[in-house]
Legacy VTK file of the C-alpha trace (Angstrom):
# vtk DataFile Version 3.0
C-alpha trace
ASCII
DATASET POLYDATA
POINTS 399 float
37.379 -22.771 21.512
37.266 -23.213 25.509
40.265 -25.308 25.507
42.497 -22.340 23.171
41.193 -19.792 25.589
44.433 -18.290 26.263
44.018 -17.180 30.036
41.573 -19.268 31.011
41.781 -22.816 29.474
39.409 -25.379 30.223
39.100 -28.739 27.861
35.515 -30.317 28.121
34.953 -33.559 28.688
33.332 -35.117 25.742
32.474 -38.272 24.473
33.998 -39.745 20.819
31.150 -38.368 18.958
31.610 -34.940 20.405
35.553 -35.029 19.423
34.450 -35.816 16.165
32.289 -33.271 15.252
34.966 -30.614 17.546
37.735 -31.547 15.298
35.720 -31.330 11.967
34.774 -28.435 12.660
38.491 -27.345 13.427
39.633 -28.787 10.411
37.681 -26.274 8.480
38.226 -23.281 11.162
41.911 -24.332 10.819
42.456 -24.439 14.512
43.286 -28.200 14.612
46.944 -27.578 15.267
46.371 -25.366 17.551
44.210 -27.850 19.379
46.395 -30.412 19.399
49.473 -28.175 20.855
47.215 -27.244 23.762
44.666 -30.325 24.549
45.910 -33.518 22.914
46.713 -35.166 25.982
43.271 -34.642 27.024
41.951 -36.846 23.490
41.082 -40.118 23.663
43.843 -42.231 22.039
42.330 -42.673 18.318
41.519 -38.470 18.391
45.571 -38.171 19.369
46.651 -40.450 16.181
44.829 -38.404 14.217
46.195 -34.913 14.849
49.313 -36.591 14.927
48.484 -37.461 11.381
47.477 -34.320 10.171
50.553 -32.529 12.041
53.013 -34.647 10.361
51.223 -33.999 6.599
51.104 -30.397 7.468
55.081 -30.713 7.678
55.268 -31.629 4.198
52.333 -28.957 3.047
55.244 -26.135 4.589
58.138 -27.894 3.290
56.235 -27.302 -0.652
55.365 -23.837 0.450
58.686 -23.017 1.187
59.942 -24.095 -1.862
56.982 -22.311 -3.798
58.330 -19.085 -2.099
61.837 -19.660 -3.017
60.978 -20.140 -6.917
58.436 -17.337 -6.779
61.177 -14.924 -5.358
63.646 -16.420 -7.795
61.217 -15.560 -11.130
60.381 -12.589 -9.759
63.211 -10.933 -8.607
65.363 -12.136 -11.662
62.602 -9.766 -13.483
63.186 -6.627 -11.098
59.646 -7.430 -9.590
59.568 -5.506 -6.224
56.771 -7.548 -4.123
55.824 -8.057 -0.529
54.857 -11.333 1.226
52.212 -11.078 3.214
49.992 -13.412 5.416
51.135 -16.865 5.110
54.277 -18.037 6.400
55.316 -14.387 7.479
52.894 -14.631 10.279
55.172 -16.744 11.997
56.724 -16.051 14.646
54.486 -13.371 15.854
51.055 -14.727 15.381
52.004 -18.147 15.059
54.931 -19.768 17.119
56.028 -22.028 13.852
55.173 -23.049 10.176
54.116 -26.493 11.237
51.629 -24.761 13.292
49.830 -22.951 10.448
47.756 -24.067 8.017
48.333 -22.541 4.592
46.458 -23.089 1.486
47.469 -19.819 -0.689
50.531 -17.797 -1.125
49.727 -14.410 -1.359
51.851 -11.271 -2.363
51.226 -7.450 -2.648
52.438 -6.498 -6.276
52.843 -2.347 -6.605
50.187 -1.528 -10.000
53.215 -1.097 -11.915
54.407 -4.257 -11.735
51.144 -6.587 -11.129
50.513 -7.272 -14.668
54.514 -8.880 -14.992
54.369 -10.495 -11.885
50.910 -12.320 -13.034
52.784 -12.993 -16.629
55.809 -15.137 -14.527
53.982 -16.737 -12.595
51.809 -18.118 -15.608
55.085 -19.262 -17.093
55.840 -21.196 -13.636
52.689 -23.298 -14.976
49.653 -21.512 -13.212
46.381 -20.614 -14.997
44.036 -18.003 -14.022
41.334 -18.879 -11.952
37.830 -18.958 -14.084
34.707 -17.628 -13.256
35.598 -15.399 -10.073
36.715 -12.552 -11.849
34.096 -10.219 -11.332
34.168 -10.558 -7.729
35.118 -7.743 -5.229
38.474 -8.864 -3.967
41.628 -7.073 -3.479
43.514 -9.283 -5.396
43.206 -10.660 -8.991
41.640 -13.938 -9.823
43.740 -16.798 -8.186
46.512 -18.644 -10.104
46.355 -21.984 -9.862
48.019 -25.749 -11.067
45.740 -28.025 -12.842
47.361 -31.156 -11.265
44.136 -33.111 -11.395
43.754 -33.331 -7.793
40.346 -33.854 -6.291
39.103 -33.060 -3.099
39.306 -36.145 -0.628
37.849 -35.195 2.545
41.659 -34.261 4.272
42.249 -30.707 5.158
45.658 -31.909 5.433
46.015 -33.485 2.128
50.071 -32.961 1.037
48.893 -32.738 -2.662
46.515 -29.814 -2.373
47.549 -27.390 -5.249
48.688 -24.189 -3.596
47.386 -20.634 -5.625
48.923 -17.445 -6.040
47.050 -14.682 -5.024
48.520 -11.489 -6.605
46.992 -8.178 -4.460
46.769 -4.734 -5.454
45.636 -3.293 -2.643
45.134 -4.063 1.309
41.577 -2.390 1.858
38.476 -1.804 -0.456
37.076 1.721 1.107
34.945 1.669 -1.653
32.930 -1.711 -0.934
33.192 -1.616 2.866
32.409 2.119 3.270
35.050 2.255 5.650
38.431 4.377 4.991
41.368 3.636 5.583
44.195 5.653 4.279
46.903 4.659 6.694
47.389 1.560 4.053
48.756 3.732 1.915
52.285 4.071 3.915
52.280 0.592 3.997
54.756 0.208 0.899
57.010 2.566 2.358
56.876 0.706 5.794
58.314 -2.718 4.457
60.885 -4.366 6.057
63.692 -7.242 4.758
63.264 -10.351 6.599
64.558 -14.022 5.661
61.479 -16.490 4.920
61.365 -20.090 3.535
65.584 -19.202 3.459
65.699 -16.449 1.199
65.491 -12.381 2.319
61.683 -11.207 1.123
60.301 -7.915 1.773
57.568 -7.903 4.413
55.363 -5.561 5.893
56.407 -4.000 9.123
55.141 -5.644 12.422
52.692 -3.164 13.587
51.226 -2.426 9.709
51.020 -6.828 9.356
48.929 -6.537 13.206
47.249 -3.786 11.220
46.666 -5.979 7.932
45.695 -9.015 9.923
43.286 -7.186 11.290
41.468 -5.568 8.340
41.689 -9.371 6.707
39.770 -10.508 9.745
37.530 -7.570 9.945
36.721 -7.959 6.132
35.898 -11.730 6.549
33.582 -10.980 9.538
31.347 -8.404 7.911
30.972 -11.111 4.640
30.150 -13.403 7.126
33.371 -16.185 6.283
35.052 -15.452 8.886
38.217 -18.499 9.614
38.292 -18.562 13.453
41.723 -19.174 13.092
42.619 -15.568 11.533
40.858 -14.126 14.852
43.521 -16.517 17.388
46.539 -15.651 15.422
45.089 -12.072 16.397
44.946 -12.967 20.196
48.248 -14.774 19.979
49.997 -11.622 18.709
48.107 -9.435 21.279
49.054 -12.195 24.290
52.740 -11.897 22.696
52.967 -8.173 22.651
51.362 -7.198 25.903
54.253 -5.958 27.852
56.256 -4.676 24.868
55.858 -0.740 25.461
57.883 -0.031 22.486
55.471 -1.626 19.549
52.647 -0.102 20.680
53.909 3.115 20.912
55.108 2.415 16.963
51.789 1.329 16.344
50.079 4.135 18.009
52.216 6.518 15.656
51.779 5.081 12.666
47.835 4.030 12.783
45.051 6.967 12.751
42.391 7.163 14.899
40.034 5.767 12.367
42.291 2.534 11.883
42.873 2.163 15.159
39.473 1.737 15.936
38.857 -0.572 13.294
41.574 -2.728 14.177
39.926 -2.447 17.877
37.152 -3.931 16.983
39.118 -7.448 16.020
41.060 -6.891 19.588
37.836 -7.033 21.196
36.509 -10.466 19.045
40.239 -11.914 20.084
39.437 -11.384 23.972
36.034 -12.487 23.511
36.825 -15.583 21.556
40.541 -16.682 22.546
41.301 -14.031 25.602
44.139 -11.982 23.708
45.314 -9.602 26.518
47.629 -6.862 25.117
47.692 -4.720 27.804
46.840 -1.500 28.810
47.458 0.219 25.550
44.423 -2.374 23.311
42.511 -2.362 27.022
42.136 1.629 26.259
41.190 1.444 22.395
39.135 -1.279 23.357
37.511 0.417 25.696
36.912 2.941 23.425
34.696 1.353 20.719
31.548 3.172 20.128
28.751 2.328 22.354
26.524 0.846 19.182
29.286 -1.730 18.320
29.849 -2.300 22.004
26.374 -3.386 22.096
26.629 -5.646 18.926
29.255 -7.703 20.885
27.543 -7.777 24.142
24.411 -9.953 21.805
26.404 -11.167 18.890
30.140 -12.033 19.723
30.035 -15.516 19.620
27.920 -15.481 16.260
30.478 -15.251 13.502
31.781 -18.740 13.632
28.338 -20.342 13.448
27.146 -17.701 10.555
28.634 -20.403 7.578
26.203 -22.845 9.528
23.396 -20.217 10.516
23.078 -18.176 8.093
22.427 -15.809 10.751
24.278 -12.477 9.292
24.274 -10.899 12.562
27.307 -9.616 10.868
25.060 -6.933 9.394
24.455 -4.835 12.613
28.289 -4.810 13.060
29.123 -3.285 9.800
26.544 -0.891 9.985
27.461 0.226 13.690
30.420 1.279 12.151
29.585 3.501 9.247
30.100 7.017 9.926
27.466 7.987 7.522
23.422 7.070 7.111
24.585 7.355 3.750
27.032 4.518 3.584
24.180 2.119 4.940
22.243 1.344 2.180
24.517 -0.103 -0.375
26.014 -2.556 2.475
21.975 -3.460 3.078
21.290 -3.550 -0.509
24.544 -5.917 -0.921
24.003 -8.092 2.414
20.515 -8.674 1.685
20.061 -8.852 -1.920
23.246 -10.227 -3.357
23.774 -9.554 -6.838
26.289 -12.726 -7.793
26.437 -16.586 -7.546
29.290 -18.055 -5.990
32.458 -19.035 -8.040
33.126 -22.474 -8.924
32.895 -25.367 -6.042
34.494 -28.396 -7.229
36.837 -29.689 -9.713
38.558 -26.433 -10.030
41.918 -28.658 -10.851
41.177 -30.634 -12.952
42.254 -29.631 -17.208
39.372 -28.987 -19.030
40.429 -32.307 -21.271
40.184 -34.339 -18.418
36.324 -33.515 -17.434
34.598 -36.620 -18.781
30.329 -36.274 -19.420
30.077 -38.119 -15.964
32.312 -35.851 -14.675
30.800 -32.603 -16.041
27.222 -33.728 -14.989
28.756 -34.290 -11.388
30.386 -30.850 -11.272
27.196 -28.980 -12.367
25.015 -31.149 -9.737
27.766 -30.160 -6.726
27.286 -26.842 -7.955
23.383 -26.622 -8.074
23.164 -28.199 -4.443
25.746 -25.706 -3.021
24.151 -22.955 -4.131
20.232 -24.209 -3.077
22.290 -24.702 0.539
23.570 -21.299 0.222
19.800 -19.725 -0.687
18.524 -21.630 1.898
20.442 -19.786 4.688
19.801 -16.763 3.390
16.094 -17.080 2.906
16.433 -17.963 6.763
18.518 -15.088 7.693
16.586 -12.770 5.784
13.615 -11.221 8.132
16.041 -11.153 11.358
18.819 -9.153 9.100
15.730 -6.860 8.137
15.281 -6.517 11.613
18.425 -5.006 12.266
18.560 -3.028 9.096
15.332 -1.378 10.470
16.854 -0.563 13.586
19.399 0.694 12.382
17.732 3.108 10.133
15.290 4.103 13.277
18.425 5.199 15.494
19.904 6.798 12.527
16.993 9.075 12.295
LINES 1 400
399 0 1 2 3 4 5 6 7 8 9 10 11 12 13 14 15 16 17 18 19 20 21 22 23 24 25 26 27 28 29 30 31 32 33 34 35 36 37 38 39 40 41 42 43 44 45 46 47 48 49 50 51 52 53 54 55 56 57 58 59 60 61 62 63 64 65 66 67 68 69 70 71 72 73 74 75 76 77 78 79 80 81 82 83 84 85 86 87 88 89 90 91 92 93 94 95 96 97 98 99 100 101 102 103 104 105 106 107 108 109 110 111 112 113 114 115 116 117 118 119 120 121 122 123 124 125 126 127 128 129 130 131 132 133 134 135 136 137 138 139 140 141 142 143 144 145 146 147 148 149 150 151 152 153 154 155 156 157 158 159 160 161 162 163 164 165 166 167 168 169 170 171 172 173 174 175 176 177 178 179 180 181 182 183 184 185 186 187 188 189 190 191 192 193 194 195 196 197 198 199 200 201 202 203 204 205 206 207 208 209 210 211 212 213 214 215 216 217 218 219 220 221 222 223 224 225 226 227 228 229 230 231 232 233 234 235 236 237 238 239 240 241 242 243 244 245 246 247 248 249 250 251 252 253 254 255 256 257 258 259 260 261 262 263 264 265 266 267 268 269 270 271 272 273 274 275 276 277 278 279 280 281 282 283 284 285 286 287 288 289 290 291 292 293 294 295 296 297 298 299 300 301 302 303 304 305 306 307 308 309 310 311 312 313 314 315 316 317 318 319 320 321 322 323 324 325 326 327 328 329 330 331 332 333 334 335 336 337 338 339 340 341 342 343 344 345 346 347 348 349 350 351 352 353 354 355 356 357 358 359 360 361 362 363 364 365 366 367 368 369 370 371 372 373 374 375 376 377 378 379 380 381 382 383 384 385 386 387 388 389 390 391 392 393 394 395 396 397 398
């Protein structure tokens, strides 16, 4: 993360083992093309073959997106399905210089409630099945649609043959679950804006409502402790990008309530901690103007949300609840963070047709299963009596 500090980059010098373990872990943060753009001529010579390796496979991963994107808008439109694209490939150029930079495992598009139910029906009929088991969980989209190609996980994050999925939302916030409102999200639809992507002319949301979206995706992820580090530098890119440009943030000023402004601060303020996103005096002064109780949740916890997937730490916890505007709000966030009420979804062989699950194969899937979710009880057993700790202090100042 040092050597993607965007103002003040500095590459350690480490030895092959600690290369190793940097770029595993920025294969799953998704920074690893990022790394290589700004430190591969500081690798050693077998650690620059192999981003070059997993740059030139990402080029074919875009190449399938794009044409995933062109036969989505082709079913869809043909159907008079209005949509938006959003995340993905319409982050570039603005939080991401260029597709080959970005790694991109899902397509996702906002369907109006009108239409979600036909756009899920076409893309069935492009060969996608729904998901199983995940469809009780609180998302803002419906289960994913995926291909059941048969692939199996391998090991490479930059595998050409990962199955994309289709993530159909409904909505861009959950007030509901996060105890945090948001109405602005609402003009959102009215916002959109034509732009070409992947060669054909999609509808998109506007630049300062996707800064806004980006933001509430990376907010969201932090709070449920997953966040990607690499959501929170396309953040600081953007900011870095925008800095001098007096006209956007006077657009997104207008547009944005106080309320979402402040939430969106909150992500500016991770992106300057993390990556050093300067965006000028306009973020310095919303920023600066975080309440004092988050402001102190950075000033112990800011570098703790990429190590929470590890640590189990859910220092996350203090930071959500530093946020709630009422005492009220608290408990079902402690209730949920603390005690959660649902195992995970399915872990492994997700892609494979039921007909093709042999009893070896079955008995293999349950076992992955079992041991990822002991892992996952372990780390929360651990976590447990310091996220107490902060749900008791919290309660004590709210007094």
């Amino acid at each position: 993360m040092a050597a993607l500090h965007l103002s003040e980059r500095r590459v350690p010098d480490l030895s092959d083992a600690e290369w190793r373990a940097a770029l595993d872990f920025c294969d799953s943060a998704h920074l690893t093309l990022a790394l290589r753009e700004a430190a591969r001529e500081s690798m050693p010579a077998w650690a620059r073959e192999r981003v070059d390796g997993n740059a030139r496979r990402n080029i074919e991963r875009v190449r399938s997106a794009e044409a995933l994107y062109r036969t989505i808008h082709e079913r869809l439109t043909a159907r008079g399905i209005e949509f938006l694209a959003i995340k993905g490939l319409t982050h570039c150029p603005d939080f991401t210089p260029r597709p080959e930079l970005r790694v991109q495992y899902d397509i996702d598009l906002f369907v109006p409630a009108k239409d979600l139910e036909a756009a899920r029906q076409a893309v069935l009929e492009m060969g996608f099945e729904s998901f199983d088991g995940v469809e009780g969980f609180p998302t803002d989209h419906l289960p994913p649609l995926i291909r059941k190609t048969g692939w199996e996980w391998r090991g490479d994050f930059f595998d050409p043959e990962i199955p994309y999925s289709i993530e159909l939302h409904h909505r861009f916030w959950n007030p509901d679950l996060e105890r945090l409102p948001v109405e602005d999200v609402n003009a959102f639809w009215d916002r959109r804006t034509a732009r070409e992507l992947a060669g054909v002319s999609c509808q998109v949301l506007s630049r300062a409502d996707a800064l806004g979206y980006a933001c509430l995706h990376v907010l969201k992820h932090v709070l449920r402790a997953s966040t990607k580090p690499s959501h929170v530098y396309e953040v600081a890119s953007f900011l870095r990008s925008r800095a001098g440009d007096e006209g956007f943030w006077k657009e997104w000023s207008g547009w944005h309530s106080w309320r979402f402004r402040a939430l969106q601060a909150v992500v500016f303020r991770l992106a300057r901690e993390w990556f050093g996103g300067d965006g000028g005096a306009t973020v310095d002064e919303e920023v600066a103007a975080i309440p004092r109780a988050t402001a102190g949740w950075f000033e112990r916890f800011a570098a703790s949300p990429p190590a929470s997937p590890f640590a189990g730490s859910k220092d996350e916890l203090g930071l959500h609840l530093s946020l709630l505007e009422s005492r009220r709000d608290g408990w079902p966030i402690i209730r949920r963070r603390l005690f959660p009420a649902r195992l995970p979804g399915p872990v492994d062989a997700v892609h494979i047709p039921e007909r093709d699950l042999t009893v070896r194969r079955r008995m293999r899937k349950h076992g992955r299963y079992l041991a990822y979710v002991a892992a996952r009880v372990r780390l929360h057993a651990m976590a447990l009596p310091r996220a107490a700790m902060a749900a008791a202090k919290w309660w004590w100042r709210a007094r």
